[in-house]
C-alpha positions in Angstrom: 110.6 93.3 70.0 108.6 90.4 71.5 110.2 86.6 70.3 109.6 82.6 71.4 112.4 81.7 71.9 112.7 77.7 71.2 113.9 75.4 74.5 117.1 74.3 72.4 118.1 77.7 71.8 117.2 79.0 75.0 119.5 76.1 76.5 121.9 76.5 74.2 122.4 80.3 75.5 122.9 79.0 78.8 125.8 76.5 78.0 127.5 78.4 75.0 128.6 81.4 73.6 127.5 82.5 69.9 123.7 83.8 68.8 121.5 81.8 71.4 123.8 83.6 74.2 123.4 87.0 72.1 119.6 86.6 72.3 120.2 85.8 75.3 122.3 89.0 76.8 119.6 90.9 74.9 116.8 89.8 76.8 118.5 90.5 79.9 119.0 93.7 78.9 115.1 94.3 77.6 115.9 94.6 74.2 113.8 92.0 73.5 110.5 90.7 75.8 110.1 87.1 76.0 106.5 85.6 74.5 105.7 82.0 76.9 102.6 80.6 77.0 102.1 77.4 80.0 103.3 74.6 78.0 106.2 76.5 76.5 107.4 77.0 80.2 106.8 73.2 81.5 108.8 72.8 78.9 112.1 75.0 79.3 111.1 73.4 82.9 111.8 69.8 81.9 114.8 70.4 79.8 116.7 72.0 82.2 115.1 69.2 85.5 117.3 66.7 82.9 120.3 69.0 81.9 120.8 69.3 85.8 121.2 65.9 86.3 124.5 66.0 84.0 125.4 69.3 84.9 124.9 70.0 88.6 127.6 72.8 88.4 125.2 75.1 86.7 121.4 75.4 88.8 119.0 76.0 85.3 116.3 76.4 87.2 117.6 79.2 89.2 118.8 81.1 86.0 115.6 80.6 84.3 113.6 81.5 87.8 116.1 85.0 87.9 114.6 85.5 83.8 110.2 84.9 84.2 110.0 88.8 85.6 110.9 89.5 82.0 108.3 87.1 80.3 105.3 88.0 78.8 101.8 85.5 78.5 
């Protein structure tokens, strides 16, 4: 199954448990294929440059860097 998966949910899935972190575990598994077109990922991009400015515990941009092998454009 092939989804786009919304920057809130996708951020959501990294902070919490609960459906975005099922989708989530589900992509990392390759039960589902990511759909991203260029502006989609400057997005997730942005979000996650600002949400590691509060929360500098958890890189974002290395988690979502591990995920892009698993993207499709």
């Amino acid at each position: 199954m092939k989804i786009v998966l919304d920057t809130n949910v996708l951020m959501s899935g990294i902070f919490f448990t609960g459906p975005p972190d099922q989708i989530l575990q589900a992509w990392r598994d390759g039960a589902i294929r990511l759909v991203v077109c260029p502006e989609l990922l400057a997005e997730y991009r942005d979000v996650a440059v600002r949400l590691n400015r509060t929360y500098k515990a958890i890189d974002i941009l290395a988690l979502l860097d591990l995920r892009w092998g698993t993207v499709t454009y």
